[in-house]
N, C-alpha and C positions, 0 to 999 in steps of 0.2 A: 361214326360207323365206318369200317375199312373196308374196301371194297380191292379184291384180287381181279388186276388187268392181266390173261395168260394169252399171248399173242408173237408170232414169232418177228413179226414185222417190227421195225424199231419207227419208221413213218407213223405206224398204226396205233401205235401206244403211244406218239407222240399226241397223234390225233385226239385220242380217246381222254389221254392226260388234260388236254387244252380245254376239252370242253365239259367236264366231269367238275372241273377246278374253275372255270367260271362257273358253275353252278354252285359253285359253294362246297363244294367235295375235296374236306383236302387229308382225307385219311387215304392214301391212293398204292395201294404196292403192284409190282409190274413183274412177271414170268415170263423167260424167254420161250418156255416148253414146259410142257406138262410135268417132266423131272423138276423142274424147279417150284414151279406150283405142288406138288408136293412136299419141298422141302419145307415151305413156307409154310402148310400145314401140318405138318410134322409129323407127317407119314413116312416114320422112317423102317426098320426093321420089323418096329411093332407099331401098325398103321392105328393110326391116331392116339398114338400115348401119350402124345401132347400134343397142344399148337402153340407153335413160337408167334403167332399173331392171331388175335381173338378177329377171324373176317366175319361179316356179314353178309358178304354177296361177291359172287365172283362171274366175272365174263370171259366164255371161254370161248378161243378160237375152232372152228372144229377139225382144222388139219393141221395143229399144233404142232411142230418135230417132233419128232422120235414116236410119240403118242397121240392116236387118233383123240380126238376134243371127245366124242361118243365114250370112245373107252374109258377117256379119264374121265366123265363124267362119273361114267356108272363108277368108277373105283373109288372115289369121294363118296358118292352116296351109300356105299358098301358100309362105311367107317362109320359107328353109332354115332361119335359124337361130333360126325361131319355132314350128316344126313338131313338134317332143317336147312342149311346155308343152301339161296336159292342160286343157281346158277341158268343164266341166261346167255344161248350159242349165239356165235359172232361166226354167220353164215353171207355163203356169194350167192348169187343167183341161181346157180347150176346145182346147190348145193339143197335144193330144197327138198328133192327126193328122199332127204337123210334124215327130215322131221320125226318122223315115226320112229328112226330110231331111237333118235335123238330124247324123244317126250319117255318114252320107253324105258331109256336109259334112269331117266330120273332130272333132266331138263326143264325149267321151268318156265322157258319163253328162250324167243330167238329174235335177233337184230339180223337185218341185210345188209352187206358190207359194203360201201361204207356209211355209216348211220346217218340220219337226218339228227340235228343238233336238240332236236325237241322233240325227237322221235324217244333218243337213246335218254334223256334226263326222263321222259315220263314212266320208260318202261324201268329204270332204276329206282327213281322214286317209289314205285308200285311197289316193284320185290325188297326193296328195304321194309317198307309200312309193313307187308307179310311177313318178314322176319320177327320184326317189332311185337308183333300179333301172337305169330307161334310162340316168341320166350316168354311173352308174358302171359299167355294159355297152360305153358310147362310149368310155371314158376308158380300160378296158382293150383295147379295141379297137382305139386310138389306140397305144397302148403294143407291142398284135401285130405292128401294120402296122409300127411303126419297126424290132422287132426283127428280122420277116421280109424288112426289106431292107436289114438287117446282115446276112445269112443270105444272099440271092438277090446280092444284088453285090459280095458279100464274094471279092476275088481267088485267095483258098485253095479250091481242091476241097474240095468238101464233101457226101458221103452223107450219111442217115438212113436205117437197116437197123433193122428189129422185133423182137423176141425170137427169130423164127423167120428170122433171115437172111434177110429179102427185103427189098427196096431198095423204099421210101415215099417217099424225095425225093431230086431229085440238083437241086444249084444251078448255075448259066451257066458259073461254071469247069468243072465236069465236063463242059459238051457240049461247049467247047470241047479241053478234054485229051483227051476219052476219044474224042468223034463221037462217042456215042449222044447221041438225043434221048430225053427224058422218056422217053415212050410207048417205048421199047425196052426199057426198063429196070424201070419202076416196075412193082411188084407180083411179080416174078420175084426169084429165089434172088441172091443173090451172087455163086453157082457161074458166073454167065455171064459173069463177068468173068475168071475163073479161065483162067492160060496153058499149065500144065503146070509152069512156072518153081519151085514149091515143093513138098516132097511133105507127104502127108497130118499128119506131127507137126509141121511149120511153123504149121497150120493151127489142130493142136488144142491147141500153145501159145498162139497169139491167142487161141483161145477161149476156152480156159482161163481168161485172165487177164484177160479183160476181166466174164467170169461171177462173178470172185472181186470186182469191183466195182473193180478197177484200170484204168488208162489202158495198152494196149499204144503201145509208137514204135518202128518198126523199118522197113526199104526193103521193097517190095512190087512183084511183077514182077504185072500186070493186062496184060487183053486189049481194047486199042482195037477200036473198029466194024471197024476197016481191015484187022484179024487183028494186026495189028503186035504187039510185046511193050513195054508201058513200064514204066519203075520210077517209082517214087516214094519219097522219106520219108512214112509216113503217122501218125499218131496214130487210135487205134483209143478211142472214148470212150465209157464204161458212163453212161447216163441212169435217174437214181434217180428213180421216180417216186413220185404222192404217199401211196402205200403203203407207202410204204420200202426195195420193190421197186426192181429193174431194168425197164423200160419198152423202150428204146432203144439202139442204139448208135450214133454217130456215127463217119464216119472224115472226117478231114482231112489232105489233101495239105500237105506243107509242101514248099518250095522249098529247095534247096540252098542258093542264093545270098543266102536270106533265113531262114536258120533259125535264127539270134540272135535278130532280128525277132521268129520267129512263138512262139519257145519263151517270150519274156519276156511275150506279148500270151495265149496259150494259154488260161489259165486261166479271163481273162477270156471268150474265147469260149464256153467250156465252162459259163461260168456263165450267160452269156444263151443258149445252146441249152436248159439246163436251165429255164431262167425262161420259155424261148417253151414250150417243153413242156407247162412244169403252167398255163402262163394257159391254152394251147388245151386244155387235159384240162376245168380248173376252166371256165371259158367256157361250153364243151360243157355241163358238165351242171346251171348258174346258166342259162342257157336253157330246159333241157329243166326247171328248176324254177318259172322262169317262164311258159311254158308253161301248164303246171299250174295255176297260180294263176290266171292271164286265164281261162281255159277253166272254170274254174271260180267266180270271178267270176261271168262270162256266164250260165254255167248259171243261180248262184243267182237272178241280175235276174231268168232265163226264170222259174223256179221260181214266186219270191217277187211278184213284181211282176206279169207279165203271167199268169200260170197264176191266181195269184191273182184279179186283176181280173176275169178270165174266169169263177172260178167264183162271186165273187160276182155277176156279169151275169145266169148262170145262175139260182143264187137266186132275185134279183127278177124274172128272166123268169118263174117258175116263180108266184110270189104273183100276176102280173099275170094269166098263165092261170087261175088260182082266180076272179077279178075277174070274169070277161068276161061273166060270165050279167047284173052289173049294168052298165046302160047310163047315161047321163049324166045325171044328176040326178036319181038314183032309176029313171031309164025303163027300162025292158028294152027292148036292141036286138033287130032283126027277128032272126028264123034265120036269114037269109041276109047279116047284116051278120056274127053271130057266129061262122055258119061260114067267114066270109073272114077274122076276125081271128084266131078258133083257127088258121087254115089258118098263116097266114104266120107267128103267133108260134109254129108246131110246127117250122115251117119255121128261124126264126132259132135256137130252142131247140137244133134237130140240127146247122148251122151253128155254133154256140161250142161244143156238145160236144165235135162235130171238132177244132176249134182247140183244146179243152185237151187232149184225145191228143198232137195233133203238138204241139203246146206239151211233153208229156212225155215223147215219145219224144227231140224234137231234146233236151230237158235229158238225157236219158240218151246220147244218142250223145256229146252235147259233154264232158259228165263223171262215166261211173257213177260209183251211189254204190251197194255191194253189200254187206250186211252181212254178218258173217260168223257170226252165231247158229245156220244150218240148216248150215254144217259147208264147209269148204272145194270139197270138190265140188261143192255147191250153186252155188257162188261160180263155179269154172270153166264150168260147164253155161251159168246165167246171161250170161258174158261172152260164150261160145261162141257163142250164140243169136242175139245182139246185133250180134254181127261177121260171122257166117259168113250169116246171113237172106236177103242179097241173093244169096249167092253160092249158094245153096238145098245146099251141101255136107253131109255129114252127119258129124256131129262123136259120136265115142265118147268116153266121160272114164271113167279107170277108176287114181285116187289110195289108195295105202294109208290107212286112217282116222288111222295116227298122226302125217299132215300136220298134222291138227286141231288139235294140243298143240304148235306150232311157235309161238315168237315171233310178236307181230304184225308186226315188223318182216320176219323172215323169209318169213312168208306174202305180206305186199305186194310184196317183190321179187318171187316168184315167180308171182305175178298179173299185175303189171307184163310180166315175161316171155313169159306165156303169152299176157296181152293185145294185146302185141305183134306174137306170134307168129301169133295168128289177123288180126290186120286184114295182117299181109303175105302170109298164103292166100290171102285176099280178093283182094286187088288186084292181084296177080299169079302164082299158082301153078295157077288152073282150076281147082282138086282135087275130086271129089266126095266123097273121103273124107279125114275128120280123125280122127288119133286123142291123146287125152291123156294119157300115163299115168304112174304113179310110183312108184316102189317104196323101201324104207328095209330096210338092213343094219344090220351093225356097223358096217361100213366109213362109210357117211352113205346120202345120199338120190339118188337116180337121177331126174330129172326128164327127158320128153320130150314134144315136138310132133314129129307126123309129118304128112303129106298123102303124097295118089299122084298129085299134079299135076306140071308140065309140068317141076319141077325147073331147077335154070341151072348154070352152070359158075363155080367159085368163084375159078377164078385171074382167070376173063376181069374180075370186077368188081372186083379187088381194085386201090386205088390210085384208081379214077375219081373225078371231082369230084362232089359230091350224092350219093353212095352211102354206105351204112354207118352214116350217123348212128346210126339207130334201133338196130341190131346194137353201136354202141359203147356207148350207154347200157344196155342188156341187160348186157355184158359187165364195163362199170364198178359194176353193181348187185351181180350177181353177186359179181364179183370183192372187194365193200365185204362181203361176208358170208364169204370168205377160198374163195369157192369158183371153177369156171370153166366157159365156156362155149362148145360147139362146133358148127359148122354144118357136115353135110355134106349136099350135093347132087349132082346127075348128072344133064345135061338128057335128059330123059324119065323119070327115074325118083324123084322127089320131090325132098323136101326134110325132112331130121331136125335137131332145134336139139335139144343135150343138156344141161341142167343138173347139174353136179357140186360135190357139197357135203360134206366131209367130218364126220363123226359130231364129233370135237374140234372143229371150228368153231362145229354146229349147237350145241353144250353150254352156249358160253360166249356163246351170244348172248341 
């Protein structure tokens, strides 16, 4: 992976060279000035028409010649096919004022000049792995997009139906065979396609055999928009997902006239339905893992870095106030000189306090970290607190103690869960009251989030675009502990999300 050194100093790149290259770094190109760091990216007339060298990471000094580091930041990040390369400013002490702009700019991280030797390899190593991260996020997303229009222009009718029979997608053949659009269809039962034409054992032979993880094909009388009655040949497709499970089912319309065609080609379709499936499951939650990682990243900079700096500021402000009774060269200043410096240094003193509260509060909203020594209801209480504050609601937590002896792994999903569950009170349920509670059988563990807020209607959301992420990774959590999860609501009358986990899952985890 090639890493662009843009630095005007030939010491400094010496420097940088030295210890990049014992670490193993030996893809290494060097710019004296941001002109040349450009050339190297092949930002020439017509800014990024090409690049003469495929970089991954570049370190930029911020008073480069000729061009401020800031500026050429942002004019990299301007260039589409320059804009993932992470760049990390090679900043002096004085220079720190310039962060803001700097992050602003499109800046990924910043080193002080001159680095610690295990400072600058971890922060490189980092923005590499992110690089790594992004191409391979694009490269599968490149792959979504080509299968989703094999899928969307593909001349076969083609449903995607859930486990529970309701229709998730219908593709451009179906509006035009059927007359429904999308929005008629998606999130509603199957049933509504239903003519009269078959009776109830027709039905529960398809289902039958498509549950047993079989392909059903047989002719199928459905109900156009128009009322009309049409048949079809259709193929009914069980989707295994990456549980081992059933996920999906698919049906596809085959043509009479083409049903040599479609029987010889079948398979394959079934194989990239199956492929677009688990990228978008896997995708989903390579994101929601990413996620995590930036966010916490962040946190540690706030933590480690600025929380830090802050509280040594503190410190020496604190030895200076000790100072003040001696004045300049031995003199003792007047009282009225020293009560105007006590004044204002009492003053800056309560001003960086401040700043390291919110310096620790935003590190806690951006990523707790809650240890679980005082017992897992300590842990729910604590989140509770954190999430529900603004919303001034009052949150009850009432867990069996023998949560406490659960996997760690098990415990974090259901943190995960809960934590979830309260920032979506938050932001939209109203609720004044929250309740948490849990209870453990033989049978397994009962988990629930309740509120008596303003509740929604579950079919109306079911299908929208931007909905459901946060409830799919809950239920992919879940579901990766062999257990499941359900949401019922009713607008006006809350909202219950129920964790189920059976006692033989919890055993072997």
């Amino acid at each position: 992976m090639a890493i662009l050194v843009v630095d005007d100093s030939r010491d400094f790149r010496d420097l940088i060279e030295k210890i990049l290259t014992e670490a193993g770094y030996s893809s290494l190109l060097f710019a004296e000035s941001a002109k040349q760091a450009f050339e190297v990216l092949g930002m020439g007339p017509v800014d990024g028409e090409r690049s003469t060298y495929e970089v991954d990471l570049i370190l930029m000094d911020r008073s480069s010649a000729g061009t401020d580091g800031i500026e050429a930041t942002q004019r990299i990040k301007a260039v589409t096919a320059l804009h993932d390369i992470p760049i990390i400013l090679l900043t002096s002490d004085s220079d720190l004022s310039h962060l803001d702009a700097a992050f602003k700019a499109g800046a990924n991280d910043f080193i002080v000049k001159p680095p610690e030797s295990v400072e600058l390899c971890a922060r490189v190593r980092s923005a590499l792995t992110l690089k790594l991260e992004i191409d391979a996020r694009k490269l599968a997303a490149n792959e979504l997009r080509k299968l989703s229009y094999v899928v969307e222009q593909n001349p076969a009718f083609i449903m995607i139906l859930d486990t529970e029979q309701r229709i998730i997608y219908v593709n451009g053949a179906f509006t035009e065979d059927m007359g429904y659009c999308s929005d008629d269809v998606l999130g509603r039962s199957i049933e509504v396609l239903k003519c009269g034409g078959h009776d109830e054992e027709f039905y529960d032979e398809v289902w039958e055999t498509v549950r047993a993880g079989k392909v059903w094909r047989g002719d199928v009388c459905l109900k156009a928009k128009s009322g009309k009655n049409v048949w079809q040949l259709q193929s009914m497709i069980p989707i295994v997902g990456s549980n081992g499970g059933i996920s999906h089912f698919v049906a596809v319309k085959v043509d009479d006239t083409e049903r040599r065609l479609v029987e010889e080609s079948l398979w394959e379709r079934e194989a990239e339905l199956e492929l677009l499936n688990s990228e978008l499951h896997e995708l989903t939650i390579e994101m929601s893992e990413l996620e995590d990682r930036e966010r916490k990243s962040f946190a540690d900079i706030l933590h480690e870095d600025i929380g830090q700096n802050l509280a040594t500021m503190q410190l020496i402000l604190a030895n200076r106030l000790a100072d003040v009774e001696a004045g300049p060269d031995g003199e003792s200043f007047s009282e009225a000189q020293s009560a105007a410096i006590n004044e204002f240094l009492s003053l800056f003193d309560t001003l960086i306090s401040s700043s390291i509260r919110a310096t620790r509060t935003l590190t806690s909203e951006i990523y707790p970290k809650v240890p679980y020594g005082t017992g897992i209801t300590d842990a729910v209480q604590w989140y509770g607190n954190l999430s529900l504050k603004q919303s001034g609601a009052r949150l009850k937590v009432e867990l069996d103690p023998g949560f406490d002896v659960f996997d760690e792994k098990v415990k974090e999903v259901l943190l995960r869960v809960i934590r979830e569950s309260l920032q979506n009170i938050r932001k939209h349920s109203e609720a004044s009251e929250v309740e948490v509670s849990g209870s453990l059988s033989l049978k397994g563990l009962v988990l629930s989030i309740q509120d008596n807020g303003i509740g929604f209607s579950v079919d109306k959301i079911r299908g929208k675009k931007g909905r459901g992420i946060g409830t799919l990774l809950m239920r992919e959590r879940v579901k990766g502990l062999g257990g499941s999860l359900n949401i019922l609501s009713e607008p006006g009358l809350g909202t219950t999300v129920t964790v189920n986990i059976g006692m033989g899952e919890l055993s072997s985890k």
